[in-house]
N, C-alpha and C positions, 0 to 999 in steps of 0.2 A: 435344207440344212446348211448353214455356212459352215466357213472352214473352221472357227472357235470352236463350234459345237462337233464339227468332223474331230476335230482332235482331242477336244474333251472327251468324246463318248467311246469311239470306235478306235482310233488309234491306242490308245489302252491296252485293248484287249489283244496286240499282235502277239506277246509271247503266250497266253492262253491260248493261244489258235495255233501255233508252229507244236505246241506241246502236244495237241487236239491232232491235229493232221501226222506229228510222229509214233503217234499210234497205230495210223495206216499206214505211214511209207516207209521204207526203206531208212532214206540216204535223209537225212537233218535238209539239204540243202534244197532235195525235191519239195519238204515241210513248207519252207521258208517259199517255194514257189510259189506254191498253191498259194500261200497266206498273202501274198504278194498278188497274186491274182482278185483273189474275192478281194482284197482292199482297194484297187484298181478298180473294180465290178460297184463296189461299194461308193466310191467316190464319183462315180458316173453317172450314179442312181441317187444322188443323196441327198434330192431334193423327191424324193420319192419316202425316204428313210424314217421321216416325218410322223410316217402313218404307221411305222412297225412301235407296240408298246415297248417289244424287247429286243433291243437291235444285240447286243452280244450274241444271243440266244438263235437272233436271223443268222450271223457271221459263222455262227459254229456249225449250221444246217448246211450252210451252203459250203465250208471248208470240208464237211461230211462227205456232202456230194461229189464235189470236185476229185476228193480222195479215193473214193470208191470209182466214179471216173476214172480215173487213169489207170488206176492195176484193172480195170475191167477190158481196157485198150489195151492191157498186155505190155505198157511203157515200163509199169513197175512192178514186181511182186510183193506181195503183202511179207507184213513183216515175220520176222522168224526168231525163233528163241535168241539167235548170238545178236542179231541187229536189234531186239529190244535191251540185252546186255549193255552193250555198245551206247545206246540211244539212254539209258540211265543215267549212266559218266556224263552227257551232256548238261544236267543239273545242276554241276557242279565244278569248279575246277581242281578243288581237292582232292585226292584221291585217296580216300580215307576207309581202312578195311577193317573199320569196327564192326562188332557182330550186327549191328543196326544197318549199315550198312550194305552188309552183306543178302543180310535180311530184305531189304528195299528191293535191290537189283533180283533178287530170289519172285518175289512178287511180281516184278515186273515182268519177269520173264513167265510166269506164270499165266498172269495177266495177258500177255500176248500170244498166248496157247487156248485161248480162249474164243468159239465161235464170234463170229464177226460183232453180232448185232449185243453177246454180253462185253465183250469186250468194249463194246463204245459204250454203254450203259455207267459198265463200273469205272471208266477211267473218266467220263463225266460227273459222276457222283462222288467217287473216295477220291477224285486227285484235282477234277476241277472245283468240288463245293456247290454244281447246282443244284437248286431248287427243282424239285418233280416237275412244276409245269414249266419250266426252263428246257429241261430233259426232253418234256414231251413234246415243246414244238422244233427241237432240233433234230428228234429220229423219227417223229409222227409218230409214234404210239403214246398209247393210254396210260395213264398213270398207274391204273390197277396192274396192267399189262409190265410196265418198268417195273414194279416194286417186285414180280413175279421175277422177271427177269435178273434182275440185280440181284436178288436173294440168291437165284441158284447159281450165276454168276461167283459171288461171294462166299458160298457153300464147296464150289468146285475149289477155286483157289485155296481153301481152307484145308479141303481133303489130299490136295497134292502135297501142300506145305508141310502137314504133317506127316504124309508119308517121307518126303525127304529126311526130314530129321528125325524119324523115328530110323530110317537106313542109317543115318549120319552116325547115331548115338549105338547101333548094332556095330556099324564097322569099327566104331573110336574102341569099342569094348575089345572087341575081335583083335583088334592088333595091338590093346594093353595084355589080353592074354597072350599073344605071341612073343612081346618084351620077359616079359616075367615069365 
């Protein structure tokens, strides 16, 4: 691959990949490592790169790897409700506390309370936009298996979300009854 096609194709894809790896780390800056790495990996290989149909799809497997990698070495811990909080706000430099808003960061944080293997599922599918057999060669499973997956994924954050706000809208009650 020359360097035209290195940067037309794969260079692209680095903020999808720091979004992709801030789903397992911590700290934004550890994201940007990794993704710094596999693009390093990538460009040393990328007369190799030739023969993948879907290089994105390779980039995202191997920024997987790498991620699960290092919290396995005990460098980093996986992330935690306040650092996916945190890790939202990076979206954005606004900081804008519309209910949409609120709502987003809510998800996310949901989203990252989520077993490992749904949590890459659904944050490949509802936040990056791939395609199932995109999905399936960057965590190796089956398509039936992802869709299985994503669903109950998708079913959980659903069940949480409405329990929040069904509390939300008991407490708002709760303390219009204690004004009046």
């Amino acid at each position: 691959m020359r360097i035209d096609e290195f940067t037309e194709k794969v260079l692209p894809l680095s903020e999808r990949l720091i979004r992709f790896a801030g789903s397992f780390l911590k700290e934004r800056e550890d994201a940007r490592d990794v993704v710094q790495d596999v693009l390093m990996t990538l460009w040393e290989k990328r007369g190799e790169l030739e023969r993948i149909d879907l290089p994105g799809a390779f980039a995202m497997r191997m920024v997987r790897n790498r991620c699960l990698d290092r919290i396995k070495r005990g460098r980093l811990v996986p992330l935690s409700r306040e650092a996916e909080a945190r890790m939202a706000s990076w979206s954005s430099a606004e900081e804008d506390h519309s209910e949409v808003r609120d709502t987003d960061v809510l998800v996310r944080r949901l989203m990252a309370g989520l077993p490992e293997q749904q949590r890459t599922v659904i944050h490949l599918r509802d936040v990056e936009q791939l395609e199932y057999e995109e999905m399936a060669i960057i965590t190796g499973m089956n398509v039936n298996a992802l869709r299985v997956c994503l669903s109950r994924a998708r079913k959980q954050v659903r069940e949480e979300l409405l329990k929040i706000w069904e509390h939300e809208e008991r407490r708002g009650k709760n303390m219009a009854r204690e004004v009046l």
